[in-house]
N, C-alpha and C positions, 0 to 999 in steps of 0.2 A: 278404579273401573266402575264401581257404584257410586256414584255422587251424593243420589238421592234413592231412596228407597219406600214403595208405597203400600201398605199392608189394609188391604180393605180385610174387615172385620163385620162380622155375624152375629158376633155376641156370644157363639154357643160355648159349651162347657170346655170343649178341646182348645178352644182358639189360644190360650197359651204357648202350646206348641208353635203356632205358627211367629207368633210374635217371641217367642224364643230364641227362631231364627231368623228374624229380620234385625234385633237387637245385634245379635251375635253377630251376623256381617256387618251392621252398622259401628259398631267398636273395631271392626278390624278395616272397614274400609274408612272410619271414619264420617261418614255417613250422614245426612240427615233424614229421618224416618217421617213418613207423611201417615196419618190414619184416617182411613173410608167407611163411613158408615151409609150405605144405601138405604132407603127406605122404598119400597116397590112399589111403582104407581100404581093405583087401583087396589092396593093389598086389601082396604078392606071393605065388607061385603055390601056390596049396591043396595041388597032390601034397607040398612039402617037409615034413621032420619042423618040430614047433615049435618045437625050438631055431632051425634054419635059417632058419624064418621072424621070429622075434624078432632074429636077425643081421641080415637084410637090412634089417628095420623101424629095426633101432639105427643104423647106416650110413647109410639115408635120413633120419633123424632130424639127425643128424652133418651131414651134406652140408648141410640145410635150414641148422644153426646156422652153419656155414660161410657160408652163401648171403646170409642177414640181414645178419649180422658185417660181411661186406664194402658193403652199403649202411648202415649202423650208422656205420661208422668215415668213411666218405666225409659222411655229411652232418654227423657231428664235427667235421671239418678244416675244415668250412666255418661254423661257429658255430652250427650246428643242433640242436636237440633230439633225440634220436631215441628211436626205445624198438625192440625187436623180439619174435617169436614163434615158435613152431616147432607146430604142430595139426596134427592128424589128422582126416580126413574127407574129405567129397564135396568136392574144391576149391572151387565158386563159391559153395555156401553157408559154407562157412566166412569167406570173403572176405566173404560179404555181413553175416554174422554178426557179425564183425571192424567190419566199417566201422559198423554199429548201435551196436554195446557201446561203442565208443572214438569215439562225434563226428567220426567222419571225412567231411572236408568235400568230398574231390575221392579217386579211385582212379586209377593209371597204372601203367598194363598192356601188356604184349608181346600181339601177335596172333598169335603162332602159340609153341608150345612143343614141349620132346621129350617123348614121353612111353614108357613103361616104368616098371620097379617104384620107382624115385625119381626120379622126374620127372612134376611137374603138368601138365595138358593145358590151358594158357593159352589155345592156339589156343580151343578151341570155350569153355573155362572164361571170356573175357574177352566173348562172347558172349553166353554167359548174366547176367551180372556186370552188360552193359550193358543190359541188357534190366528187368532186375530191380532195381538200384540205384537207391536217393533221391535220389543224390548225381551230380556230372558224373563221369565218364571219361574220360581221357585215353589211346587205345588207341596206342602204339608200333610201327611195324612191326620187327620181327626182322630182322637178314640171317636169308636159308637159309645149308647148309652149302655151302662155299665162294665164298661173297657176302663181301665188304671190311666188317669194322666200320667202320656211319656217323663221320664226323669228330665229338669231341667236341663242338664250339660247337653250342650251340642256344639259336636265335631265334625270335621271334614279331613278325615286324614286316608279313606280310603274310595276314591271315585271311580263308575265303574261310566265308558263313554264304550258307548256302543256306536256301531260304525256298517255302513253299507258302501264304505267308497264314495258317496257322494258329495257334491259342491257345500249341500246342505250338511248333511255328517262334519265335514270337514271344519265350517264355519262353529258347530256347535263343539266342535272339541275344543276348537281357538280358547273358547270362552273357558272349557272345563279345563281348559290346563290354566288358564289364568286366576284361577280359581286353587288349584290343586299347587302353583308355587307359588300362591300368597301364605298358604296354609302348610306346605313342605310335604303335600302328600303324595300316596305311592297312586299312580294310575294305574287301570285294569281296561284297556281296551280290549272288544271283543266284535266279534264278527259271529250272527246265525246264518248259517247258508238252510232257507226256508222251505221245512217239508211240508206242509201245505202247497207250496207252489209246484216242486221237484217230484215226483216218485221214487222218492231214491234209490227205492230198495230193486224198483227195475230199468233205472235209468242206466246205462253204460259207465265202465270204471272211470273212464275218461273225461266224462262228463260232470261225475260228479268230484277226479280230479279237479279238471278246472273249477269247478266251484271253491273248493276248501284254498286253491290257490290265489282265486280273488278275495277271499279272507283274510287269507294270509299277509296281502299286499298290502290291503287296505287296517291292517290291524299296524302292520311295520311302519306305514306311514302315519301313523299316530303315535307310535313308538321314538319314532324319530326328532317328532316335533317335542316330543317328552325329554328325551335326552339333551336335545339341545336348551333345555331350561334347568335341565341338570336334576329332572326328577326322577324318584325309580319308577318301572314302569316293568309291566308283567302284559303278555298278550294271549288269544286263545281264539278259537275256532272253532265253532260246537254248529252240530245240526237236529233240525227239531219246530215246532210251531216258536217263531220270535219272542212272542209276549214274554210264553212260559219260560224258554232255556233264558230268557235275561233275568228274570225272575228269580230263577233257579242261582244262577250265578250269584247275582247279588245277596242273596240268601248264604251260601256257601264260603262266600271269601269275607263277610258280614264287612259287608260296605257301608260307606256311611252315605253315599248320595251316588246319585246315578243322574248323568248327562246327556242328553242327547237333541237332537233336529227334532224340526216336527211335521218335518218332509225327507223323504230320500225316495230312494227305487231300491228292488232286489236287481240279482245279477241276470239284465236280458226280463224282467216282468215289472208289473206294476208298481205300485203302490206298498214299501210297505215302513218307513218309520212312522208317517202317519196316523196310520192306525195301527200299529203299535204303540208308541206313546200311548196314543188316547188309552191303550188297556193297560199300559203300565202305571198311568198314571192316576189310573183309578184302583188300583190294586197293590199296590208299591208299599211296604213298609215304611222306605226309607224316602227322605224328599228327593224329588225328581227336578231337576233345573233342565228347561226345553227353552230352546233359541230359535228363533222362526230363521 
């Protein structure tokens, strides 16, 4: 399912992590792993004369080849392909750019980055990336500074795919179960029936019946498609503001990744995997894989 995989890189202290997990599905998909080093146009500051500003540029350029190199040689040692890059530009369009030109089938990316005259701004840049990307995402959270690099081992053995019933929902499970029988893991589909949107607590029994019953549906038809791949699968129904009860969930059942759209509707309103994601994906322990 991943052919190729692209791991644009920041340089900063966490980024292990994310290349932890690019390696890890590149050995099991067999993979070959590409590495992105952006360098921001204009990063640095207009007052310097132009030699000073062509120093900083060659340095950030330096660093970026540095930054590749070291996921280059790692997914080497492990029988991998790899290839690398070093570009100049707006970060997320070059990433997006990068992933067109070169068939890249999956991205995995840190959420948050340093930023300054060499260093890409991953945090908001992996935002855009997933918003606008063909392809899935696989978003990494970073330590902050003085936070313990996560333990190398990573696993996929318990996925948590959230679900609103939609076209979108539906498409991005496709992928989490393809994901979830390569690895034999257990699925946790779940459905929030949204009280920010609802008043629950004086909306009619009936009403808010029908809601937990579109959950319901929409979690069994995930279910379904689980069992026919012959994986275990566990389903649920909570009500609450989305971000948090998914949050909460996945906290709870200590999941190892959480899947989902990065569009959908609630039942009869607007908007809401979209901007869920975006919060979970900024606040998520665990990586988040989001399928446009």
């Amino acid at each position: 399912m991943f052919d190729t995989i692209l791991v644009p890189t920041d340089d900063s202290a966490g980024a292990d992590a994310t290349i932890g997990h690019a390696i890890e599905l590149g050995e099991t998909y067999g993979s070959a792993v590409h590495a992105l080093y952006v360098v921001e146009a204009g990063s640095a500051p207009t007052e310097l004369p132009d030699d000073e500003r062509t120093t900083v540029r060659d340095r950030s350029e330096a660093r970026g080849r540095e930054a590749t190199i070291r996921v280059t040689d790692r997914a080497e040692e492990r029988g991998l392909d790899a290839a690398r890059e070093v570009r100049e530009g707006v970060p997320y369009r070059e990433v997006l750019s990068y992933t067109a030109n070169h068939d890249v089938d999956l991205v995995v990316m840190g959420t948050h980055g340093r930023t300054g005259a060499d260093r890409v701004r991953l945090g908001s840049t992996t935002e855009r990336v997933l918003t606008r990307a063909d392809v899935p995402v696989l978003s990494v959270r970073l330590p902050e500074d003085g936070e313990p690099t996560p333990a190398a081992a990573v696993s996929y053995d318990r996925i948590v795919v959230p679900t609103d019933g939609s076209d979108h929902a539906e498409r991005a499970a496709e992928t989490a179960l393809d994901v979830a029988e390569t690895y034999d893991a257990e699925v946790c589909a779940v459905y929030v029936v949204d009280s920010t949107t609802y008043d629950l607590e004086d909306a009619p029994r009936s009403i808010v019946g029908l809601l937990k019953e579109g959950g319901r549906n929409a979690t069994e038809a995930i279910a379904e498609m689980a069992h026919d791949r012959g994986l275990d699968v566990r389903t649920d129904v909570r009500r609450g503001p989305p971000a948090e009860e998914l949050l909460e969930y996945a906290s709870t059942i200590d999941a190892s990744l959480v899947a989902m759209g990065t569009r959908g509707q609630t039942v009869g309103s607007g908007p809401l995997l979209g901007s869920t994601t975006a919060r979970i994906v900024r606040r998520s322990t665990v990586p988040v894989l989001t399928v446009s």
